[in-house]
N, C-alpha and C positions, 0 to 999 in steps of 0.2 A: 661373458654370458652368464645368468643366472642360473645356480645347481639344478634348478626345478626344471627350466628349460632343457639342458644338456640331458638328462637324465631319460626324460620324455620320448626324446630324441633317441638317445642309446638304446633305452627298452623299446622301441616300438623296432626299430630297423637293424640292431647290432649287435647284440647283445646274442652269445649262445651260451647253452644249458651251464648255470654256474657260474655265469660272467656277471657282476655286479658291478662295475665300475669302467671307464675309460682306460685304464690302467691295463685291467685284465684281457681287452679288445685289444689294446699296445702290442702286449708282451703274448697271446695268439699269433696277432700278425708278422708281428718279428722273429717269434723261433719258426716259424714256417718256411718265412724268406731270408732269411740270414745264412750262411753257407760256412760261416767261424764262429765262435763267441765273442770276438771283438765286433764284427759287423754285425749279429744281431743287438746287439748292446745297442752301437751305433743307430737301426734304425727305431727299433724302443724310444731310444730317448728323444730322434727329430720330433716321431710323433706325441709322446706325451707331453713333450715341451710345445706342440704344437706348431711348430716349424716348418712342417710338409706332414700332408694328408696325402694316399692315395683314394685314389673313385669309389665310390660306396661299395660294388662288390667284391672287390678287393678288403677292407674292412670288417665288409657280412663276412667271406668267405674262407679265409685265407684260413689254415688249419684247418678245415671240415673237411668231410668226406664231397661234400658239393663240389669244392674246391674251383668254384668259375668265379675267376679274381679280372677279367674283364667287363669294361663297361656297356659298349655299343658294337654294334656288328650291322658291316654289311651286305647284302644276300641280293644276287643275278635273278632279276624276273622274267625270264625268257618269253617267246611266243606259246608254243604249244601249250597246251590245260594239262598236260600231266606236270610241266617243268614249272607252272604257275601253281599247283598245289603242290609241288615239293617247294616253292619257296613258303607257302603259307605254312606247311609244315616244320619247315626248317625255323621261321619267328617264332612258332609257339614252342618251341623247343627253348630255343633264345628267349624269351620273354619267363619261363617257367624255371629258368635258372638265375632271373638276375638281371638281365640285359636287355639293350633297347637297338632295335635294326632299323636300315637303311634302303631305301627301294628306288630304281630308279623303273619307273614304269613305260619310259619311253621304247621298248623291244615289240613291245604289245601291237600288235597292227591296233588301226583305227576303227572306230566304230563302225560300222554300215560294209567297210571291209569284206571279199569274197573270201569262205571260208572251204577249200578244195575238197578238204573228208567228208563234209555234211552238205556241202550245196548250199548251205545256209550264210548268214553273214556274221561278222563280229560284234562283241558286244562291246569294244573299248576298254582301254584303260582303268576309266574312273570308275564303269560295272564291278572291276574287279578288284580295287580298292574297296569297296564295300566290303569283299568277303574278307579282306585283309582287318578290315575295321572292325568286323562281329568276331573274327577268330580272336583277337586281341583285347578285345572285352571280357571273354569269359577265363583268360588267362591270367591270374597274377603272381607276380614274376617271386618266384622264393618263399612264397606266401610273406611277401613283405611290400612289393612294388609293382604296379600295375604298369603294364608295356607301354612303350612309346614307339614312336615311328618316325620316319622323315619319308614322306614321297615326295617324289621327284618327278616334274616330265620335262622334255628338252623343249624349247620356246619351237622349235622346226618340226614338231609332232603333231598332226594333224587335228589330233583333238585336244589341241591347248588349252582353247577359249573355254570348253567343259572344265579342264580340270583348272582353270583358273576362279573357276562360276560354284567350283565342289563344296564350298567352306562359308559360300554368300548367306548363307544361313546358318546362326551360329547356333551349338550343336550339332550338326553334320559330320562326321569326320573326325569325332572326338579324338580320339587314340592315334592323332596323325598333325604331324605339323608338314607341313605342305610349302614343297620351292619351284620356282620355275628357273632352270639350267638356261643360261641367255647364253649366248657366243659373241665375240667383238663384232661379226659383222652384225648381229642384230642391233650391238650397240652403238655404233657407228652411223647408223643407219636413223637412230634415237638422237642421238648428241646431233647430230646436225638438219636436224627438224623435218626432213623427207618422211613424215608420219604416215600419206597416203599411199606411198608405196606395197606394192602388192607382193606378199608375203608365201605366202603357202596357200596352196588347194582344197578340200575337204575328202574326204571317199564320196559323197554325193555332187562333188561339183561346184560348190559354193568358195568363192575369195576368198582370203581374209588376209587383213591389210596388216601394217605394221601399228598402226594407228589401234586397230582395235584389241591388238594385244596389250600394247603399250598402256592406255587406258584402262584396259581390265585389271592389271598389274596395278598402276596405281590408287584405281578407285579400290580395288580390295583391299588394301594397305591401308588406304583412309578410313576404313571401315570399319577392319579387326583384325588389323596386322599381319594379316594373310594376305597372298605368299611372299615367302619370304625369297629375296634372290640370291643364285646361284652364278658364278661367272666363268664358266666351263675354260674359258682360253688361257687366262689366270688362272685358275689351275693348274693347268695341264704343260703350262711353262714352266712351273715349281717339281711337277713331277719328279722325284726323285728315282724314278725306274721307269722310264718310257720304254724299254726293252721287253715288257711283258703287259702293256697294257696301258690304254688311256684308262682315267679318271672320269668318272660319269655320275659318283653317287658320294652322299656324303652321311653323318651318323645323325642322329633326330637334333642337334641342336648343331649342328656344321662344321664344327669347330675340326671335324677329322675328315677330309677328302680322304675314298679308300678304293681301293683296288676291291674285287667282288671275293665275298668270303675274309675277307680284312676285319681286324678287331679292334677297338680302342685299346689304349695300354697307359692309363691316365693318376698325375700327382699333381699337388699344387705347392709350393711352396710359398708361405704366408712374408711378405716383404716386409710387413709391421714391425716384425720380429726381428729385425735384421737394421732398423735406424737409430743409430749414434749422435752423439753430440754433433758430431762432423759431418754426418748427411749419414749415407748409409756402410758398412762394414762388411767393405765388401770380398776381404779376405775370409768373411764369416759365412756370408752369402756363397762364394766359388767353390767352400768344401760342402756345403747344403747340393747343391748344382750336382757334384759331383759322385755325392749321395744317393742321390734322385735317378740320378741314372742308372745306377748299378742296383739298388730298388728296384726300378721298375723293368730293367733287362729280365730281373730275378724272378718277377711276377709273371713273364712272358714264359720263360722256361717251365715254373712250377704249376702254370694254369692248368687248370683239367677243360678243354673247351667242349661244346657242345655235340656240335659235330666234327667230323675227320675232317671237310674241306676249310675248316675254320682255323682248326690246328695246323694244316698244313702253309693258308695260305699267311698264317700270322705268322708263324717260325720264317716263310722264306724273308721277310722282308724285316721283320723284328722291330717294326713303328713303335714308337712311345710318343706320348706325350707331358713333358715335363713344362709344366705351364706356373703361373701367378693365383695369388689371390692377398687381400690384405692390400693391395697395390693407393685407393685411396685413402687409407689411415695414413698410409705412411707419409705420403703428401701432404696432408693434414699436418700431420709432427712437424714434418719439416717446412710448414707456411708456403707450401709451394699450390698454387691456384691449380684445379685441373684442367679448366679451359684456356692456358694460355701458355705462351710457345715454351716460358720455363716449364712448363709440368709438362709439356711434350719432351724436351729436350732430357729433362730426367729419365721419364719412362723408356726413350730409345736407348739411353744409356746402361739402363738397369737390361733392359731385354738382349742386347747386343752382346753384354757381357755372357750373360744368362749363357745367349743361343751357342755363342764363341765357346766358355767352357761345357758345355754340355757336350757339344761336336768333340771337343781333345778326350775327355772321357769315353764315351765310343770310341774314338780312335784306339787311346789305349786297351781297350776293353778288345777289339776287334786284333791285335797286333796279338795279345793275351789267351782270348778263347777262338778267336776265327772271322772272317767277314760274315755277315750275313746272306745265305745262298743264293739271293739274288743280285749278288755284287757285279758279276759279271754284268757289263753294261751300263749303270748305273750309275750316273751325274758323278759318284764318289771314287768309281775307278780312275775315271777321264779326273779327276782332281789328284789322284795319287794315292788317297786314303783310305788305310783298309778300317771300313766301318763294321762295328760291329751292330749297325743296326740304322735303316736307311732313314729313315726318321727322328727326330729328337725332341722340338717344341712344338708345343698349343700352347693355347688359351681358353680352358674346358669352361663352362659352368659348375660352380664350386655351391651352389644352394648351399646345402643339407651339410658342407665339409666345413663350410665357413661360419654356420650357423654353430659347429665346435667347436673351429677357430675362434670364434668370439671376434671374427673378422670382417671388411668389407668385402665383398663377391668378385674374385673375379678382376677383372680392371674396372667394374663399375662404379660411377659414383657412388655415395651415400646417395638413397632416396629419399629421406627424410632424418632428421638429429634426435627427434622423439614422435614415440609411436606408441597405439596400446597392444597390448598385450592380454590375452585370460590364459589363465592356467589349467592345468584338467581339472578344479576342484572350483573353480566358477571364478576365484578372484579376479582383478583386471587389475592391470602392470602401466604405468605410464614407463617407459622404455627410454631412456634417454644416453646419446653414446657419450661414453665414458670421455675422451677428449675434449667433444663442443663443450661438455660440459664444465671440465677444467677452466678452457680456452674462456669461456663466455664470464665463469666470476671473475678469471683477471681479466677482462675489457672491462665489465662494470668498476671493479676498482678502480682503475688505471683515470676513470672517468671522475674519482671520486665519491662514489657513492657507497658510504659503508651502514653497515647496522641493518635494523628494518628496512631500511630503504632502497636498500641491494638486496635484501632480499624478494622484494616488491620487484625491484625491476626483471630479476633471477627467473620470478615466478611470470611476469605479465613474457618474455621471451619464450620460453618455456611453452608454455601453452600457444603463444601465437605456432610456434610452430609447430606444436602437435597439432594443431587447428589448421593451418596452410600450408604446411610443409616448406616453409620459407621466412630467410630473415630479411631477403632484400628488402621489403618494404619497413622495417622497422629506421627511422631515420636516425635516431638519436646512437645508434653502435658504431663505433667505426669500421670505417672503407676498407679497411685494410681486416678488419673480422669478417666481415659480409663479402668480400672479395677470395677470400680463402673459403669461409663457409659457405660454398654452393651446393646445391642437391642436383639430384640428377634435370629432374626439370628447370633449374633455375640454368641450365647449362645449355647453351646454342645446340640445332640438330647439328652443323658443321664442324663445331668441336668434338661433338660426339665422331662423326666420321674421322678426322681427323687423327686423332688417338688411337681410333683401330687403326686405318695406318700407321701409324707410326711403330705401333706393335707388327702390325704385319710384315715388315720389309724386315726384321730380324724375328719370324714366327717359321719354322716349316712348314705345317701344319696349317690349319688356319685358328680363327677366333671365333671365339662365341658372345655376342655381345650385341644389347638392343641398342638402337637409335632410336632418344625419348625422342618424343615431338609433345608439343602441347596438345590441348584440344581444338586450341583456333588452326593450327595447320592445315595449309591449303595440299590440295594434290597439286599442284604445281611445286610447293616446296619440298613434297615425297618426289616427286620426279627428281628434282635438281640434286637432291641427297643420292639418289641410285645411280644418276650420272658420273657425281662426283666421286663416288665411292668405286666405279670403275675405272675411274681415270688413273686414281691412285693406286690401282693394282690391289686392291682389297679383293680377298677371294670368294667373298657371299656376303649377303647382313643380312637383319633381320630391324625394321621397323616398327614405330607399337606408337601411337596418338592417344595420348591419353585422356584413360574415361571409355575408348571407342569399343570395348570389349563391355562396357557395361550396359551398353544401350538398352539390352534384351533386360538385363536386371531392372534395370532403373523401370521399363516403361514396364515392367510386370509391376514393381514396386506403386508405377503412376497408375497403373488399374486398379489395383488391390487398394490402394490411397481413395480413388473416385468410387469405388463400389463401398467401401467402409461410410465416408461421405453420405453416400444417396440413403444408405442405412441407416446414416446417423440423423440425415434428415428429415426422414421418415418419423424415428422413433421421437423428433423434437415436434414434428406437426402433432405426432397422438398426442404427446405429453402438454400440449399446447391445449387440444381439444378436453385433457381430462387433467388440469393443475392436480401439483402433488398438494397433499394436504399431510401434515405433519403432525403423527400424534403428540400428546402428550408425553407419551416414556417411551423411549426408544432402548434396545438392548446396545449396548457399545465396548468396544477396547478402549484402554489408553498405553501407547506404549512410550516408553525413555528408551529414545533413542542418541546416537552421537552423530554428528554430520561434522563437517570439517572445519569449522568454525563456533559450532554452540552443540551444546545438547537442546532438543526436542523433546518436547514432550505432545503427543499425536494421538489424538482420540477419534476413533472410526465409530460412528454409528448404523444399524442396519435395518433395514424394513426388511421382511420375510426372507432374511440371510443373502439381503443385499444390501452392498454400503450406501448409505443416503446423503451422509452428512458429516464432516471432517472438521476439527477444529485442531490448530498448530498455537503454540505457546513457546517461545528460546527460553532460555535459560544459558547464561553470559552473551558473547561478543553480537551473537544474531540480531537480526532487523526485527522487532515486534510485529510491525507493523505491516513487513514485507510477508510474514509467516500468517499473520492475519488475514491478508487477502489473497495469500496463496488458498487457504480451507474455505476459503468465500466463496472464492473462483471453482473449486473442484467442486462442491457441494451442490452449488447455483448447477457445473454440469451434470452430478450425479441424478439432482431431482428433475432432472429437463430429458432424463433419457440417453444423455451420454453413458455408453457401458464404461464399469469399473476397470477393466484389462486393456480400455485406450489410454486413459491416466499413467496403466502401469506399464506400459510399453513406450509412451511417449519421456516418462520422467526420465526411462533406464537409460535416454540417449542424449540428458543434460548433463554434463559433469564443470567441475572446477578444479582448479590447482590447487588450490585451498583443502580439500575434500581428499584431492590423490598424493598429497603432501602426508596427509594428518594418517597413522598407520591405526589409528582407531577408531577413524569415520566408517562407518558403519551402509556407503553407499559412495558411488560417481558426485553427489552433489545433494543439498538440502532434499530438491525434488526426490530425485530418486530415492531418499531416504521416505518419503513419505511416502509413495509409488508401492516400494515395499511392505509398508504398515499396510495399506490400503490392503494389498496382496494375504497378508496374514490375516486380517479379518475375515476378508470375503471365503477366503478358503481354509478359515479356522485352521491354521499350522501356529508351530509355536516360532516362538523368537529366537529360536536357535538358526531357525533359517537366516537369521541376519548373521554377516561374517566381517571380520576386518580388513582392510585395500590397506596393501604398503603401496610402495615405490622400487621399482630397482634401476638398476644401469646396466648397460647393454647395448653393444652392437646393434644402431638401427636396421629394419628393414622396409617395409611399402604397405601402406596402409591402399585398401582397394575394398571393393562392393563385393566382390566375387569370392565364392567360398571354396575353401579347402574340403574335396570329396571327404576329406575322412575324417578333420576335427571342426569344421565349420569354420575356425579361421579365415581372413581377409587371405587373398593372395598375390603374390609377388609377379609383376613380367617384367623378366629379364634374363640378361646374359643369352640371349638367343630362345627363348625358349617362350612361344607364346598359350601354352597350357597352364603355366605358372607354377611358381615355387612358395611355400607354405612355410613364412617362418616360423610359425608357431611349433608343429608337430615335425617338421621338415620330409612333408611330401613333395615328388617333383614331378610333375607332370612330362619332363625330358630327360631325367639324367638319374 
């Protein structure tokens, strides 16, 4: 990742009084948790070497007086209104330190409900989600992150079909990603097509079929990837402690089924970093494993938690999650395709290993300082071993850790091999990952093409795929490049399930992780992906069709397109009715400027301190003639009533390779370069406003419509989390 980016990143969320580098965040977090100087050393240098991250507030916090080095928490939302505003109170507590909570809202009687104290009736669930949704708005969390949520209701709650209907309107419910808890007989009931089978009752009386669940479930899915599923039976078979409790609720992005008042305890270790000549090193990787646990035990012990019940109920069971990230780089390295049964067979092998040494760690750990007080009873007695800690693997969402790592997310594909990028000071980055990149001059060699003419080819790849996010259709690369090099979308929704299976059967814990679809995806093939996804014992997912979150952008975008239009239309019948007439002497700029290809030279003229009339000239490699009838064409629109700020708004969204290659083009593209001039005339600034575009390299992430709350950035869905991740600034809307 580029210094400018990392940086950004450190100062906006990491960084305390005196802390000026990544180093200094290191060696905070390390003397904190380290218990020797040999083990502080040791975990210093995983993390500056970047090797393993823990969860962001672990990171924020670790040495402060704050000291809440947990991620997510889960909180009991009982019936009565007093134990419903002690959970609301209990999130903002959590949310104002750091952390993102868990709600399973199904305790709640149903709407219409008799209510015995007042005579009156209930107001449901989803009413009182609202108040969870305004409490959590005006909360942000460390003063660095604003809260997240996961609600929950169980598919057998009578008012499902509301809380499935809560999110059909996007903005609704911001501050919440939303799952519907199913059980095998619902799914059972699903998988073998009995759909009009009658379901549950209402408090007013009314059916509701299995059918109209089912449905709802999926058409939200197709819609805006909400809700996402939950598979309560699957859980609760995993349970590590059924002696004190089913499983009913999980942390905003799923990846942590938890007991009530349970806490995340979450690291990643980057897999990148760990492949050899020979595959991967994994005698390098079992002492990382083993690191990680005795880390994150350490974080468990030294947290300072929110409330008592939170302290309490995370000591009795001492959960971690010691998860991945980096996972498709390394595949990458080693030419192993993600969607196919070798990249399966890898991944189960690296996680297997992973989950096997992590359990003997605990165990020693547990022989060492004690079992964890919830041992008695505990899946880990009945096996013989004293655990020092009932939980061991996830599979977190790693956004903002990996955006450090200079890594891929998580077990997620790459989304795209090059991306833009702007910096806080306006540049714009074409982002290309380091690998494909390597990867891609030696296919063009291998092909024979050296000189200008590789570089031609360098550059027409390049762009296609910053332009489609794909090189499948490129014919001339080989099979064997384009078959390694998939993105997330170029990759089957089935292999995407699959994968998380296959992580899953050696996961504790569960995964955090989207299943892309395209945009043509039908609800029939979101159905078949949630069947299949329970067949295979996966313990939740999270779906996303992409584009379907933009819909509300886009058609705001198409109105605001048809109202500019009817305006412009407008202004062209006047200008029709009253031709311009051109004086004599007009006042005008001429600016030199440089575009990626040729310098310009660009004369703006103005009628009453407005631009009328554009004349372009190159100077070396540029088309005369193209620049010619570029100032024709703006000119002819200036004097017809076209406003000057549509020119400048439309060029800023032409670019070329050529232009983001050159580190002293002065614009995305000739246009834009002229777009700009235009812009200094009309608004008499000087030419300092114009600045230079490099180029860097860099870890992709997902180019989208939708912006980041807080630096206007595209944003990212995935790894489970359908509020999105920000790779620019690294806001997370879940984690």
């Amino acid at each position: 990742m580029s210094d400018s980016v990392v940086d950004t990143i450190l100062a906006a969320r990491y960084y305390r009084i005196g802390e000026k580098s990544f180093e200094d965040v290191c060696r905070r977090v390390a003397d904190a948790l380290g218990e020797t100087p040999e083990e502080t050393e040791e975990y210093f240098e995983a993390m500056v070497n970047l090797e393993f991250l823990p969860n962001s507030p672990t990171l924020m916090n670790a040495g402060t007086p704050l000291g809440q080095l947990s991620a997510c928490f889960t909180l009991p939302v009982n019936d009565s209104l007093s134990e419903i505003f002690d959970a609301i109170r209990w999130g903002a507590i959590i949310h104002q330190s750091g952390g993102g909570t868990g709600y399973n809202f199904s305790h709640i009687r149903s709407e219409g409900s008799p209510v015995r104290s007042t005579e009156g009736v209930a107001s449901g669930p989803v009413s009182f989600m609202r108040v969870f949704n305004a409490a959590t708005d005006v909360i942000k969390q460390g003063g660095r992150r604003r809260g997240a949520n996961m609600g929950i209701l169980n598919v057998w709650h009578e008012d499902i079909m509301k809380f499935i209907k809560s999110k059909k309107k996007e903005g609704d419910f911001s501050n919440f990603n939303i799952s519907v808890m199913t059980n095998d007989e619902f799914m059972k009931i699903v998988s073998t097509g009995n759909l009009d089978r009658e379901w549950l009752k209402t408090a007013d009386g009314e059916i509701v079929t299995v059918r109209q669940i089912w449905e709802g479930i999926v058409e939200g899915i197709w819609k805006n990837g909400e809700p996402g599923i939950l598979f309560y039976d699957t859980i609760n078979k995993m349970n590590p402690t059924p002696q004190i409790g089913k499983i009913d609720t999980t942390n905003p992005c799923g990846e942590q089924p938890l007991l009530p008042f349970e806490s995340c305890v979450l690291g990643s270790i980057n897999l990148a970093k760990f492949v050899c000549v020979n595959g991967v090193n994994y005698d390098a990787l079992d002492k990382m494993t083993r690191m990680s646990v005795r880390f994150l035990d350490a974080v468990i012990t030294k947290s300072i938690f929110p409330i008592d019940q939170i302290k309490e109920a995370t000591n009795r069971t001492r959960k971690m999650g010691v998860g991945l990230m980096g996972v498709h780089d390394a595949m990458l390295m080693l030419h192993i395709p993600y969607d196919s049964e070798a990249g399966r067979n890898f991944c189960e092998e690296v996680m297997a290993r992973i989950n096997d040494v992590a359990t003997k760690e605990s165990e020693r750990l547990g022989e060492e300082k004690g079992a964890f007080p919830a041992y008695e009873g505990s899946i880990w007695e009945k096996q013989g071993k004293i655990m020092r800690n009932a939980a061991l693997t996830t599979i977190a969402p790693t956004g903002t850790i990996s955006l450090l790592a200079g890594c891929s997310s998580g077990i997620e594909p790459v989304f795209s091999y090059a991306y833009t990028r702007r910096n806080t000071i306006g540049k714009t980055f074409i982002m290309v990952h380091s690998y494909f990149k390597s990867e891609l001059r030696g296919a063009i060699a291998k092909l024979g093409f050296t000189g200008e003419e590789a570089e031609e080819k360098f550059d027409e790849v390049i762009n296609h795929m910053h332009e489609r996010g794909t090189v499948q259709d490129i014919p001339w690369l080989p099979d064997a490049f384009r078959e390694v090099f998939k993105t997330a979308l170029d990759i089957h929704w089935k292999d995407h399930v699959l994968m998380q299976a296959v992580f899953q059967k050696h996961v504790h814990a569960s995964i955090s992780k989207t299943i892309n679809m395209p945009f043509t995806a039908t609800t029939k093939q979101i159905a078949d992906a949630i069947i299949l996804a329970w067949k295979k014992n996966v313990k939740g997912m999270t779906l996303y069709r992409t584009g379907s979150r933009e819909d509300v952008v886009l058609s705001l975008e198409k109105r605001e397109e048809k109202k500019e239009e009817a305006t412009t239309a407008l202004e062209l019948k006047v200008a029709q009715q009253l031709p311009f007439s051109r004086p004599r002497e007009l006042n005008g700029r001429t600016f030199l400027a440089q575009s990626g290809c040729c310098r310009l030279y660009i004369t703006v003229n103005t009628l009453d301190e407005k631009p009328v009339e554009v004349f372009i000239r190159t100077v070396g490699a540029g088309c005369e003639a193209s620049s010619n009838a570029l100032g024709r064409s703006i000119s002819t629109g200036l004097q017809n009533g076209v406003p000057y700020e549509k020119f400048v708004k439309q060029f800023a969204k032409v670019s070329c390779i050529s232009a983001l290659r050159n580190k002293n083009s002065e614009g995305l593209s000739c246009a834009d370069v002229v777009g700009k001039c235009i812009e200094l005339a009309a608004t008499n600034q000087t030419i300092a406003m114009l600045d230079n575009w490099t180029i860097e390299t860099v870890t992709p992430g997902m180019k989208r419509n939708n912006p980041c709350p807080e630096c206007g950035e595209s944003l990212d869905f995935g790894e489970g989390c359908n509020k999105g991740i920000c790779k620019h600034c690294g806001w997370s809307g879940c984690n």
